[in-house]
ROLUM-139599 format. One record per residue (C-alpha): x, y, z; residue number from 1; chain. Coordinates in steps of 0.001 Angstrom, whole numbers. Example, Ala and Ser with C-alpha at 12.3 -4.5 7.8 and 13.67 -1.06 7.14 Angstrom:
% ROLUM-139599
X,Y,Z,k,c
12300,-4500,7800,1,A
13670,-1060,7140,2,A
//
This chain:
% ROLUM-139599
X,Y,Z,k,c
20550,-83595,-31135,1,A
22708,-84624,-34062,2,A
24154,-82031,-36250,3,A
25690,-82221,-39892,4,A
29091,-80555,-39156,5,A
29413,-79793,-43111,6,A
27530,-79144,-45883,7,A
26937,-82883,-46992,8,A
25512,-82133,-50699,9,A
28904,-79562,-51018,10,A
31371,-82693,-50353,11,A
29586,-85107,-52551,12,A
30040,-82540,-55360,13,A
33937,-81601,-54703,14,A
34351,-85627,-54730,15,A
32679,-85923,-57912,16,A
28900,-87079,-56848,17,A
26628,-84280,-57871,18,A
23091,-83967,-57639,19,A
21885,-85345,-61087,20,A
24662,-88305,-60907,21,A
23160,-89293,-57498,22,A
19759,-89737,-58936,23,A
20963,-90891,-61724,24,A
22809,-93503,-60703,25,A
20447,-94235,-57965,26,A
23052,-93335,-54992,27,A
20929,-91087,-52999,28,A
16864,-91133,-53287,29,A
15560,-87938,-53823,30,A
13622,-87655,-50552,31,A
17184,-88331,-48656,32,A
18796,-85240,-50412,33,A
15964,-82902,-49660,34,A
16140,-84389,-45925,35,A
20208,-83353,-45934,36,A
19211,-79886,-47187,37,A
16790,-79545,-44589,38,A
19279,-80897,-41551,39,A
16692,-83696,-41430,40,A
18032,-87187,-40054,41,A
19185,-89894,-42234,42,A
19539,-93308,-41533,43,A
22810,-95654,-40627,44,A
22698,-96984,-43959,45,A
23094,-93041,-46083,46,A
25446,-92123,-43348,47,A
27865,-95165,-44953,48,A
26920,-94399,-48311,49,A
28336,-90821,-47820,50,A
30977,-91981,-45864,51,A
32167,-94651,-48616,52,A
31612,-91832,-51326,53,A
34026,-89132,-49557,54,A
35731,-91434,-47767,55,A
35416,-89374,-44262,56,A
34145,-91152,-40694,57,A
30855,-90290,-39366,58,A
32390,-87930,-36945,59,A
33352,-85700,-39738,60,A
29891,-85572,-41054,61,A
27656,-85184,-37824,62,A
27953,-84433,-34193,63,A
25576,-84435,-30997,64,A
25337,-81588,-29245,65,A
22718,-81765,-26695,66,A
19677,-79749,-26374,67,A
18968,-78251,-22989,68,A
15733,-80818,-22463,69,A
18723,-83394,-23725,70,A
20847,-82056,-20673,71,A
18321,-82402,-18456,72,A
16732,-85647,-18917,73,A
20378,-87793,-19358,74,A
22887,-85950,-17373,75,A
//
């Protein structure tokens, strides 16, 4: 299961991108923000948006950490 390691709405606002200029400036839809806030998936394509915007690699946004069915079934 993938995890957001940190709060991704926090960063975009302590590098300048908050809420109202994201929709605003059409960065980040609406239904993607409530998805973050809800530790909901988001696609490749956000992932490199927020990556871009912060400038941080995805493995300082999100990390796997396996489920126990996860464990089971690939290891």
């Amino acid at each position: 299961m993938i995890n957001y390691k940190i709060d991704v709405l926090e960063t975009l606002k302590k590098c300048g991108y908050n809420q109202t200029r994201l929709q605003k400036e059409k960065l980040l839809p609406k239904q993607t923000m409530t998805n973050i806030k809800a530790g909901k998936s988001i696609t490749l394509e956000t992932l490199n948006k927020i990556c871009i915007m912060c400038k941080l690699q995805p493995g300082d946004i999100i990390e796997v950490i396996p489920t126990d069915e996860e464990k089971i079934k690939y290891y």
